[in-house]
Biopython code that builds the backbone (N, CA, C, O; Angstrom):
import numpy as np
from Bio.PDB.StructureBuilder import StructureBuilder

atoms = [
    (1, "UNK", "N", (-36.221, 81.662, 259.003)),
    (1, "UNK", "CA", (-37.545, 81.655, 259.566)),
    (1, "UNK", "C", (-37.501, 81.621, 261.093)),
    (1, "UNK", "O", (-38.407, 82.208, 261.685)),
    (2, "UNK", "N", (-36.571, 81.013, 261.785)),
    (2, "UNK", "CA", (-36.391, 80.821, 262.787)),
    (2, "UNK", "C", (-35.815, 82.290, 263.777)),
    (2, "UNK", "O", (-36.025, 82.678, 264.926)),
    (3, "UNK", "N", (-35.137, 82.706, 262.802)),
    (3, "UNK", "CA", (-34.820, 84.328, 263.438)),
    (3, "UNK", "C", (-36.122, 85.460, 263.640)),
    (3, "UNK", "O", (-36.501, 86.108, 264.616)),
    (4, "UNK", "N", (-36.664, 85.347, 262.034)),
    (4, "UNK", "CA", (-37.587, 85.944, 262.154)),
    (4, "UNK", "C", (-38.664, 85.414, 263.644)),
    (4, "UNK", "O", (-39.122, 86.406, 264.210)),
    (5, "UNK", "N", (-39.013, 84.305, 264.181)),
    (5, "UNK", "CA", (-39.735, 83.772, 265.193)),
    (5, "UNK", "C", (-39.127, 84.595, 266.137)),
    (5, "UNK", "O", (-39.849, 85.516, 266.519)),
    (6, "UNK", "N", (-37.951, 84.535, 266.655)),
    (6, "UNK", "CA", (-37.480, 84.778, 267.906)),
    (6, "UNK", "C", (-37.174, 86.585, 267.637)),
    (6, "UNK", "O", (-37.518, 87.293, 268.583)),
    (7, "UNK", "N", (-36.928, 86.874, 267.145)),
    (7, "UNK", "CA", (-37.387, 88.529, 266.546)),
    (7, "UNK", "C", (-38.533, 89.054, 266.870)),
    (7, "UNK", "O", (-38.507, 90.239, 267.202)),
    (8, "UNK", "N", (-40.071, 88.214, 266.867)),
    (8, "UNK", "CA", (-41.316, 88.481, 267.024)),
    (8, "UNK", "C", (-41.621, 88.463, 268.449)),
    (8, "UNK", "O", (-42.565, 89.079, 268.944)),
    (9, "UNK", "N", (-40.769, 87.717, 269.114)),
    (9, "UNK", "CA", (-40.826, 87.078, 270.760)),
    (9, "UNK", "C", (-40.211, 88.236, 270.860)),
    (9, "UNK", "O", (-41.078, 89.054, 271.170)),
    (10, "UNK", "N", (-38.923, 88.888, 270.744)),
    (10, "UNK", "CA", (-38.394, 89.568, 271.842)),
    (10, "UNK", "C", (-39.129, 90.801, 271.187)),
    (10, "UNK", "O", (-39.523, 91.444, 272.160)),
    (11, "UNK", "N", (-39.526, 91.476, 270.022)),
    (11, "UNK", "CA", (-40.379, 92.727, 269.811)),
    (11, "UNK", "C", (-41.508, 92.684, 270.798)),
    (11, "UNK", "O", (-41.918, 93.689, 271.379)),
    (12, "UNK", "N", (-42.062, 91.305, 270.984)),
    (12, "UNK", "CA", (-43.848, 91.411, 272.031)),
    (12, "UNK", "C", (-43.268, 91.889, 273.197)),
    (12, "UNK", "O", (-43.616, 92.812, 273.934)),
    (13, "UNK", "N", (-41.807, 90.693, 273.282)),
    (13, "UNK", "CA", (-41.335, 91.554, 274.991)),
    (13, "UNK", "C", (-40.798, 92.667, 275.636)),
    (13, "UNK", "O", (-40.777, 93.052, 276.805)),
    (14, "UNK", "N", (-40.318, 93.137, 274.446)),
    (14, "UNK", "CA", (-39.235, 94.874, 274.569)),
    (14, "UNK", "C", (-40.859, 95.664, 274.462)),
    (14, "UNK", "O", (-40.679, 96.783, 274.944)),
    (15, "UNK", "N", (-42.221, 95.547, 274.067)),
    (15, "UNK", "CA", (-43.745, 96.046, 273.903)),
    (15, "UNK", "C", (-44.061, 96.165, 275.404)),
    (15, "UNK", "O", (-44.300, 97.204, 276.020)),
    (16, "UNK", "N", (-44.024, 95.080, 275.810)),
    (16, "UNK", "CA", (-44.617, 94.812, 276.880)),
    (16, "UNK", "C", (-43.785, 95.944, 278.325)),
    (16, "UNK", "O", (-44.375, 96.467, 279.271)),
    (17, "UNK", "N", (-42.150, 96.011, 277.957)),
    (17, "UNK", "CA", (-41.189, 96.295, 278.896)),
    (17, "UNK", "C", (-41.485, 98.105, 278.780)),
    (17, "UNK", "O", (-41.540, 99.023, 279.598)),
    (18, "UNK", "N", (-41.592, 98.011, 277.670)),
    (18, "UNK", "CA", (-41.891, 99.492, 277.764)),
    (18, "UNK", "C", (-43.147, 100.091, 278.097)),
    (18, "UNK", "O", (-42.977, 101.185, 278.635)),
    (19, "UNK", "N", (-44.588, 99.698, 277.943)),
    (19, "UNK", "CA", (-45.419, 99.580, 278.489)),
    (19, "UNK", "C", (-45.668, 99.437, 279.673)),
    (19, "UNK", "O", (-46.703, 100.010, 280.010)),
    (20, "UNK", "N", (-45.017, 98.773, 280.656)),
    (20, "UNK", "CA", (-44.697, 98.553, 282.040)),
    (20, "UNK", "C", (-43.493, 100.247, 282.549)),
    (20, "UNK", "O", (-43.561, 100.836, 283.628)),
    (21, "UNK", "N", (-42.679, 100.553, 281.541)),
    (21, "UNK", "CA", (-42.155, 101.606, 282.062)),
    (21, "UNK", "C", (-42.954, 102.756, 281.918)),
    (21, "UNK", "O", (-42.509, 103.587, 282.710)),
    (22, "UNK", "N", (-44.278, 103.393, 281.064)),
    (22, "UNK", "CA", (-44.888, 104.349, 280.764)),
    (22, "UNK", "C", (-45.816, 104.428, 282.403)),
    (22, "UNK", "O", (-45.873, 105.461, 283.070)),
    (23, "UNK", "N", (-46.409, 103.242, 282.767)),
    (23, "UNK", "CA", (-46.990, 102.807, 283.415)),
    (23, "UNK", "C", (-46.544, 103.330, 285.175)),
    (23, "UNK", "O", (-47.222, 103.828, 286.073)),
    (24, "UNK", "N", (-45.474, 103.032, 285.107)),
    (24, "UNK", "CA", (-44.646, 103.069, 286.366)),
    (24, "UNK", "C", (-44.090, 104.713, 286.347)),
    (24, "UNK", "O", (-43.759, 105.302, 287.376)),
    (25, "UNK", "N", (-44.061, 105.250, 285.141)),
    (25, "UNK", "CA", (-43.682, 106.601, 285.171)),
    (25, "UNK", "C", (-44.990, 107.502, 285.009)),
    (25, "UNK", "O", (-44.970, 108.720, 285.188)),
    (26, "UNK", "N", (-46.034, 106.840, 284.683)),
    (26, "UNK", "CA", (-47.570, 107.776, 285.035)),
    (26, "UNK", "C", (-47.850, 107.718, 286.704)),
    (26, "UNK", "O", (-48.009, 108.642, 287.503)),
    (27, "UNK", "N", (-47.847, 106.641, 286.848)),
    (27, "UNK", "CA", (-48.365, 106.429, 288.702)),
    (27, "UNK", "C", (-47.345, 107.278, 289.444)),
    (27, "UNK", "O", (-47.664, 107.893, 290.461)),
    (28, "UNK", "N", (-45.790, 107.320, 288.799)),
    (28, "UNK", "CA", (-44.752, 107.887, 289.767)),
    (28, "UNK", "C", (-45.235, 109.450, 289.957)),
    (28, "UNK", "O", (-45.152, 110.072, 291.016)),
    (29, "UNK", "N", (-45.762, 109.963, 288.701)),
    (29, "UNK", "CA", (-46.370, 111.104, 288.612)),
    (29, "UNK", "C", (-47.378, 111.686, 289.393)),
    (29, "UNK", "O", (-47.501, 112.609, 290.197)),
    (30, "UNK", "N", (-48.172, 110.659, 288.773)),
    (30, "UNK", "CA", (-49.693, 110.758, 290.217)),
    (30, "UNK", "C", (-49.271, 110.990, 291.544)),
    (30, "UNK", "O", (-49.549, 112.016, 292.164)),
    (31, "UNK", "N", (-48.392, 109.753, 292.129)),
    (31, "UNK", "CA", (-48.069, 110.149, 293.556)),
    (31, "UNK", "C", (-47.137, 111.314, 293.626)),
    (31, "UNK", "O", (-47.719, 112.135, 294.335)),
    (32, "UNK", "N", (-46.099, 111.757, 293.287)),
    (32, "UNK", "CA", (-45.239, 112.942, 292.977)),
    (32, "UNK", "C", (-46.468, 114.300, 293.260)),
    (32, "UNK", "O", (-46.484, 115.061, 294.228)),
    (33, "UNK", "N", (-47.091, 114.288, 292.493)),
    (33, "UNK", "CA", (-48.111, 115.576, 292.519)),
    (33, "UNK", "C", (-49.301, 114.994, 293.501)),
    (33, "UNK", "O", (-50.168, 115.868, 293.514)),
    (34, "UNK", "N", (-49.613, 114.148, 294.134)),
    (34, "UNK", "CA", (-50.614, 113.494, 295.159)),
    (34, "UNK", "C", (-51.941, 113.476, 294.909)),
    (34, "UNK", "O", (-52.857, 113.716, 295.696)),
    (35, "UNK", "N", (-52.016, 113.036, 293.229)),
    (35, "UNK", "CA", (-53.385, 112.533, 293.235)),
    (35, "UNK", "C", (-53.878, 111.284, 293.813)),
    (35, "UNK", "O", (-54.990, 111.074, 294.296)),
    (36, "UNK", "N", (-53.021, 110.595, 293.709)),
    (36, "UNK", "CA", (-53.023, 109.432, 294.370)),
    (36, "UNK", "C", (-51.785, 109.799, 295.544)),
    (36, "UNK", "O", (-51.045, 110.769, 295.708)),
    (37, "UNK", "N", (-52.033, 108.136, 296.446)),
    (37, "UNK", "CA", (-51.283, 108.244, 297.717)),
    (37, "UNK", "C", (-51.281, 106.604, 297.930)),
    (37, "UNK", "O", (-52.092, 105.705, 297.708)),
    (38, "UNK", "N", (-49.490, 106.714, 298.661)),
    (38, "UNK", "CA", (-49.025, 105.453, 298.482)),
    (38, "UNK", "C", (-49.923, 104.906, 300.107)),
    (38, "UNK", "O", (-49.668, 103.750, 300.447)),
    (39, "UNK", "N", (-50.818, 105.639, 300.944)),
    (39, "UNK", "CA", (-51.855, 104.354, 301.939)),
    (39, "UNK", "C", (-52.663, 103.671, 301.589)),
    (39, "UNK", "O", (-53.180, 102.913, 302.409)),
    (40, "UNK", "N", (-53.163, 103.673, 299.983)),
    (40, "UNK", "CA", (-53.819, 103.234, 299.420)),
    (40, "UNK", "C", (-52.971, 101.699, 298.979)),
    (40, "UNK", "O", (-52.297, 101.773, 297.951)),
    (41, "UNK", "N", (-52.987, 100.405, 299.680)),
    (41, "UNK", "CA", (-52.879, 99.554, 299.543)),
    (41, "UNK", "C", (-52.885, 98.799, 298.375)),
    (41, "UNK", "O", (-52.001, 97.943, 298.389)),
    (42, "UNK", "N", (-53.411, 98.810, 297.600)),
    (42, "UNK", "CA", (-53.617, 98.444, 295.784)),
    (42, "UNK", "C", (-52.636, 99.227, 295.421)),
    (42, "UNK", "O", (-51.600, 98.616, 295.157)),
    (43, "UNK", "N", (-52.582, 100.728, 295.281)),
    (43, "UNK", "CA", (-51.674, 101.723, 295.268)),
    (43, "UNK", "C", (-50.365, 101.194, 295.377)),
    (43, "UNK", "O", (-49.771, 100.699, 294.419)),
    (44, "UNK", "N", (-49.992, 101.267, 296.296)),
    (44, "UNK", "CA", (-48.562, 100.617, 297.293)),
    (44, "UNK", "C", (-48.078, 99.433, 296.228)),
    (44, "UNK", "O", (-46.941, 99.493, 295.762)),
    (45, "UNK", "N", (-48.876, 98.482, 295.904)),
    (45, "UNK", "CA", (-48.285, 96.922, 295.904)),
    (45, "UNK", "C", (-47.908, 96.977, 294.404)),
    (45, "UNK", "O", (-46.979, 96.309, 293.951)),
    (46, "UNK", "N", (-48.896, 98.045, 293.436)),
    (46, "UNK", "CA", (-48.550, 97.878, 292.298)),
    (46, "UNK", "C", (-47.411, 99.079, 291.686)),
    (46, "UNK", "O", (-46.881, 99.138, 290.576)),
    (47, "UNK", "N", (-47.317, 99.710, 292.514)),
    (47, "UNK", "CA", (-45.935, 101.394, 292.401)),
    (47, "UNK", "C", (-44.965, 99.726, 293.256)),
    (47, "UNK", "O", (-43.974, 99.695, 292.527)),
    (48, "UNK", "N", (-44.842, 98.921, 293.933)),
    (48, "UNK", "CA", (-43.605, 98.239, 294.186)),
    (48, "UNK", "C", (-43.370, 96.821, 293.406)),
    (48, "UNK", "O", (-42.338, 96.151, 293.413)),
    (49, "UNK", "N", (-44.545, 96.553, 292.760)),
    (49, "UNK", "CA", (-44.323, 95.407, 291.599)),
    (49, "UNK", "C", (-43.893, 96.163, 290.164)),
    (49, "UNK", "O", (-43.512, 95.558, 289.162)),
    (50, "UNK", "N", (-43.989, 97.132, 290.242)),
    (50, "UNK", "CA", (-43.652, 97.794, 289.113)),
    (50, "UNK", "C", (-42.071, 98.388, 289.412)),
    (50, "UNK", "O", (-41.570, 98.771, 288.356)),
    (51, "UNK", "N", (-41.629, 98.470, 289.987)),
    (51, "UNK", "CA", (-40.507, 98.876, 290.431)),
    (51, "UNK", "C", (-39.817, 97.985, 290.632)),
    (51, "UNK", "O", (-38.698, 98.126, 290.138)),
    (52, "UNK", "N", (-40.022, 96.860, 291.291)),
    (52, "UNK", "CA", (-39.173, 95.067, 291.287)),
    (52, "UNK", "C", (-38.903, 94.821, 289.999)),
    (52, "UNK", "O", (-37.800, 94.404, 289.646)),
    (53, "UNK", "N", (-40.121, 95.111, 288.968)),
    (53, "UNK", "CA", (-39.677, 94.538, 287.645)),
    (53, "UNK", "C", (-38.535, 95.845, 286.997)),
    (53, "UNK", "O", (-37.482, 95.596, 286.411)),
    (54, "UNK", "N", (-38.935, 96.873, 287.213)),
    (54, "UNK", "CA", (-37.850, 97.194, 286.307)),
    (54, "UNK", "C", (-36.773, 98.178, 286.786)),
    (54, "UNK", "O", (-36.092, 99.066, 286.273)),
    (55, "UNK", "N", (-36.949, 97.535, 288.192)),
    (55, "UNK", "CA", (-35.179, 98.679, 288.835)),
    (55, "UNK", "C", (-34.127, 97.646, 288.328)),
    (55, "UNK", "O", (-33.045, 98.207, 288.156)),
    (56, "UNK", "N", (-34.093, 95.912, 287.943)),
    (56, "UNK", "CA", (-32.947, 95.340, 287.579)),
    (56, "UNK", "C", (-32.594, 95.615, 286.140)),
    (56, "UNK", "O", (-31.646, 94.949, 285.723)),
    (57, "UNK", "N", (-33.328, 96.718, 285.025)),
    (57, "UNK", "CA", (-33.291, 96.989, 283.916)),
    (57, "UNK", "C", (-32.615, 98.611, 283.968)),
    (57, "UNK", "O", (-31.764, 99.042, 283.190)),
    (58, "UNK", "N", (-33.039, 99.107, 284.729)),
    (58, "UNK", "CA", (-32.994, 100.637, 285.386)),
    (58, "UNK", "C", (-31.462, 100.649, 286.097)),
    (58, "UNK", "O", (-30.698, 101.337, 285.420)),
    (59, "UNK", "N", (-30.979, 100.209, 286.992)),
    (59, "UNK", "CA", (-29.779, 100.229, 287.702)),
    (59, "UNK", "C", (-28.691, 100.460, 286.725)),
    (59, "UNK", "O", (-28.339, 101.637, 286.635)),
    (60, "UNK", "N", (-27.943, 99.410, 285.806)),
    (60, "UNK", "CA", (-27.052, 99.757, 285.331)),
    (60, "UNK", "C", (-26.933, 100.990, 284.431)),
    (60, "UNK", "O", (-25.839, 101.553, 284.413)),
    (61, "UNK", "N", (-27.823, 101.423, 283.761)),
    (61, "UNK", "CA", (-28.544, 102.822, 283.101)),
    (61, "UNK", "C", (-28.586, 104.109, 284.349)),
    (61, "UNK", "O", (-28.212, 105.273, 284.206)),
    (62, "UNK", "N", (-28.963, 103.691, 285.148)),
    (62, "UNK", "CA", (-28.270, 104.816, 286.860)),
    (62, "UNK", "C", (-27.098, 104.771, 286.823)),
    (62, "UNK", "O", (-26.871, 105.869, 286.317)),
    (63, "UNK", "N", (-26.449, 104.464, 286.930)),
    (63, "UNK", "CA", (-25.015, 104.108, 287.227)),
    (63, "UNK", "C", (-24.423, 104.434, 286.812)),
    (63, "UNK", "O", (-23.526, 104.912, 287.507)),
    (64, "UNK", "N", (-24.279, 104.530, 285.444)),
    (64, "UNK", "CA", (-23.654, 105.401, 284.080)),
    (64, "UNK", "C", (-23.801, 106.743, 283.484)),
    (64, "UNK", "O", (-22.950, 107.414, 282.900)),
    (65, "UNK", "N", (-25.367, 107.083, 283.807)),
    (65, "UNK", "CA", (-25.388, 108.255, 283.752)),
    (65, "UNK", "C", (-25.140, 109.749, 284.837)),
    (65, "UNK", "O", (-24.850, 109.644, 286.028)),
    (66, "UNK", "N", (-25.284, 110.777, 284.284)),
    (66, "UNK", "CA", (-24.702, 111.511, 285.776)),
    (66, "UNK", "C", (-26.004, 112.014, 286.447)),
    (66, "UNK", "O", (-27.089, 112.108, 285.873)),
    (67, "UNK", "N", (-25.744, 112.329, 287.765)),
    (67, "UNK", "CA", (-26.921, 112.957, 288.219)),
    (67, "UNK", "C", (-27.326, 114.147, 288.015)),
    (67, "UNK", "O", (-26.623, 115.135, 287.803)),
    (68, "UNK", "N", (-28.911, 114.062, 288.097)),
    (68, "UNK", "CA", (-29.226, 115.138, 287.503)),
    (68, "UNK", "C", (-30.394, 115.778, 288.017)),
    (68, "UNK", "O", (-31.295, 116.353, 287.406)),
    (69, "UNK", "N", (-30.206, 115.552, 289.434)),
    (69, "UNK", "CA", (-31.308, 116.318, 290.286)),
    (69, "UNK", "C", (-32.385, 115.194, 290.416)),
    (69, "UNK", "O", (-32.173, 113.982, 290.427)),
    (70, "UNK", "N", (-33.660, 115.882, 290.517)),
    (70, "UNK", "CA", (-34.736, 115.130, 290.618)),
    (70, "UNK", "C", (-35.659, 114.872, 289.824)),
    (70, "UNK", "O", (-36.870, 114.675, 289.924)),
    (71, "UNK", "N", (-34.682, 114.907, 288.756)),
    (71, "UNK", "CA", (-35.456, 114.341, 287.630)),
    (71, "UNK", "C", (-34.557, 112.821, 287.163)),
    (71, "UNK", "O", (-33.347, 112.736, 287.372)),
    (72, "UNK", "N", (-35.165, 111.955, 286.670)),
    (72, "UNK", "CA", (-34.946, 110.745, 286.090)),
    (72, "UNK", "C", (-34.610, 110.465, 284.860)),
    (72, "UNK", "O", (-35.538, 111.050, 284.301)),
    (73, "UNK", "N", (-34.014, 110.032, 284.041)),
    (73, "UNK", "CA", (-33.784, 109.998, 282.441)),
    (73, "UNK", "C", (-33.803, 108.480, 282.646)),
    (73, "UNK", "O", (-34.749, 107.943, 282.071)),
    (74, "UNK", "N", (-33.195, 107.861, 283.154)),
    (74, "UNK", "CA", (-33.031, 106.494, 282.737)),
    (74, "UNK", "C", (-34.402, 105.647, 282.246)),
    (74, "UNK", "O", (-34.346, 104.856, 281.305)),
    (75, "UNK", "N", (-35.295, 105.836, 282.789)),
    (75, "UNK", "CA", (-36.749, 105.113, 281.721)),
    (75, "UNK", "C", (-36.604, 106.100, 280.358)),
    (75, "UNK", "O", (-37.362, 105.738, 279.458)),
    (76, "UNK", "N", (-36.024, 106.923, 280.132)),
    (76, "UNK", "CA", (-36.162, 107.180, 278.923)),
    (76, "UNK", "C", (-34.654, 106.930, 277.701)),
    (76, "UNK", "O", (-34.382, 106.975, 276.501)),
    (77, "UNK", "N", (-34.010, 106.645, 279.104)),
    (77, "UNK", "CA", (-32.759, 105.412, 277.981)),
    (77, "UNK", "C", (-33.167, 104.480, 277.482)),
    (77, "UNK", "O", (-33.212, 104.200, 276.284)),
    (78, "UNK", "N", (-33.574, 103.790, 278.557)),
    (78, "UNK", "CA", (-34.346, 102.350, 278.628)),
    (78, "UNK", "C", (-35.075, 102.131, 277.639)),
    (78, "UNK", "O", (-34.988, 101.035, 277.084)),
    (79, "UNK", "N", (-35.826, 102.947, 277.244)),
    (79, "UNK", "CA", (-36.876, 103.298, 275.971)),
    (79, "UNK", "C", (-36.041, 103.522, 274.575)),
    (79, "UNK", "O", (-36.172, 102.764, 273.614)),
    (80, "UNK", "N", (-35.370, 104.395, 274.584)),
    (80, "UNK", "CA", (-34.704, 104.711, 273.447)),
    (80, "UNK", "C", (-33.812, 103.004, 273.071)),
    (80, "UNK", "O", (-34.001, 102.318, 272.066)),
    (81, "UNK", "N", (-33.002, 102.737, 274.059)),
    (81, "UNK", "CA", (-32.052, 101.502, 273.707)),
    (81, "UNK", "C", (-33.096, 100.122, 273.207)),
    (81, "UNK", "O", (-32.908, 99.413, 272.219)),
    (82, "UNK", "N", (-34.055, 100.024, 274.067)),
    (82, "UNK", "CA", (-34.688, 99.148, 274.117)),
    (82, "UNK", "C", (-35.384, 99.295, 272.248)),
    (82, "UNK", "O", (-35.417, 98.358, 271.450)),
    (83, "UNK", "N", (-35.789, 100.515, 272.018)),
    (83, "UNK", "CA", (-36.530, 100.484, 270.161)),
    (83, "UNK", "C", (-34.722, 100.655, 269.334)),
    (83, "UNK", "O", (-34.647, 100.542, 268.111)),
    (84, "UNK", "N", (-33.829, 100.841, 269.916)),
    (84, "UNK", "CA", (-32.536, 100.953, 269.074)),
    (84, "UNK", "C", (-32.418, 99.133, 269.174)),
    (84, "UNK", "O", (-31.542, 98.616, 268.480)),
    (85, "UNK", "N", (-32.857, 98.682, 269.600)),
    (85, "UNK", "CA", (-32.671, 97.035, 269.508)),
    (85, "UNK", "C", (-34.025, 96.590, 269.069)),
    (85, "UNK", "O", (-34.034, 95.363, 269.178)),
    (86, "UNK", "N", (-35.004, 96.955, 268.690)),
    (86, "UNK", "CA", (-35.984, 96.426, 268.096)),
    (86, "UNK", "C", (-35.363, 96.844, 266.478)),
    (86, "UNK", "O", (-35.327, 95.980, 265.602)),
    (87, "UNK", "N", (-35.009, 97.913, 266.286)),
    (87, "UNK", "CA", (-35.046, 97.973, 264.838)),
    (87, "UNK", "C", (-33.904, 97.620, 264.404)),
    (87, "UNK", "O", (-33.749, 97.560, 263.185)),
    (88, "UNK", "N", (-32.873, 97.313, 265.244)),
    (88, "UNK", "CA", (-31.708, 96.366, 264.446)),
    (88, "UNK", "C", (-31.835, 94.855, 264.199)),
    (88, "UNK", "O", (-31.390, 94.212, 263.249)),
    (89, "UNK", "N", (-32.571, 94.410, 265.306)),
    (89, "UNK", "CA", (-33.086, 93.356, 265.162)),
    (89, "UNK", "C", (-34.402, 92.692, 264.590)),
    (89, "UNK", "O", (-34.686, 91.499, 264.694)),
    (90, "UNK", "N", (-35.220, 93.754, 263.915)),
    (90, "UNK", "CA", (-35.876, 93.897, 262.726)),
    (90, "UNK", "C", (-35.126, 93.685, 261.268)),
    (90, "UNK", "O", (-35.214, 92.770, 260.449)),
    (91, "UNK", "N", (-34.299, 94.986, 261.281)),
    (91, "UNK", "CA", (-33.636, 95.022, 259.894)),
    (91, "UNK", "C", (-32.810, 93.597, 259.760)),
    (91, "UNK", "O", (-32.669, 92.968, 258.711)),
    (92, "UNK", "N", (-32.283, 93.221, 261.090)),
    (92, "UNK", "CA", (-31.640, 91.738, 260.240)),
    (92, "UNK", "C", (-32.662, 90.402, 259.905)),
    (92, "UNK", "O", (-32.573, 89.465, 259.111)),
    (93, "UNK", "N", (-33.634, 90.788, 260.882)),
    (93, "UNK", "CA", (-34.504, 89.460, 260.330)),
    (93, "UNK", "C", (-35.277, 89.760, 259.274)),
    (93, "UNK", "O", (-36.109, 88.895, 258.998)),
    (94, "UNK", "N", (-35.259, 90.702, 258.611)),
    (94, "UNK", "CA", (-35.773, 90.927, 257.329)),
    (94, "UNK", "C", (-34.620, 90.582, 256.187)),
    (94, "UNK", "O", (-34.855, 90.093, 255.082)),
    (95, "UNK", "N", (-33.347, 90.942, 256.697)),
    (95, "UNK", "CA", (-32.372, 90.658, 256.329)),
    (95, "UNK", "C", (-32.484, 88.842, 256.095)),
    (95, "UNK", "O", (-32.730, 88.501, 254.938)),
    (96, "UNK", "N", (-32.389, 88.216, 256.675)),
    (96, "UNK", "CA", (-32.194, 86.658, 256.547)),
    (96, "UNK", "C", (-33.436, 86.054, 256.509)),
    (96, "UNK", "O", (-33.522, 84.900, 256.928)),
    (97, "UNK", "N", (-34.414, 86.620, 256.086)),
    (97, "UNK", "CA", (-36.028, 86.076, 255.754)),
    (97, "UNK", "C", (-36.355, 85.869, 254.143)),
    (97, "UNK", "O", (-37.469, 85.486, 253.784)),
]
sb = StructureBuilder()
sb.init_structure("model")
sb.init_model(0)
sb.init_chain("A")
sb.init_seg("    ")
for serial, (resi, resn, name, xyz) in enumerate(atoms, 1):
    if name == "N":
        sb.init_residue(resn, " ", resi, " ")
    sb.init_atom(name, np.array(xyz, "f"), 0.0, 1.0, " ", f" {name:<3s}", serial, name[0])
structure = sb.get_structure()
């Protein structure tokens, strides 16, 4: 029972982490194509709180992969690894429930 608990905690938080990366990769977009613009102060603070939180998740996922121009993959490692650990760590707490 206790697995299953802490199973439910880290699924809300791997929810939340990825949600924060869709987020940070829509706005990167917006400014990229300049619907928006980083003088916009609100703008600015939340494209760099969004980026504090998840360049220490993002870095080692850079690092490993090769470059590949100007395009980005690593939020979409991040994504993939991040549900490859929700559903292993599903199947075992169903496993010991």
């Amino acid at each position: 029972m206790l697995f299953f608990t802490l199973y439910q905690i880290i699924d809300y938080l791997v929810n939340i982490i990825v949600f924060i990366v869709i987020i940070q990769f829509v706005l990167s977009l917006l400014i990229a194509f300049n619907v928006i613009n980083t003088h916009n102060q609100f703008v600015a603070a939340v494209y760099q709180a969004l980026n504090a939180i998840l360049e220490p998740l993002l870095r080692p996922i850079r690092r490993f992969m090769p470059s590949t121009g100007a395009i980005d993959f690593s939020p979409m490692v991040l994504i993939i690894g991040l549900t490859v650990l929700q559903i292993i760590l599903g199947n075992l707490a169903r496993a010991y429930a």
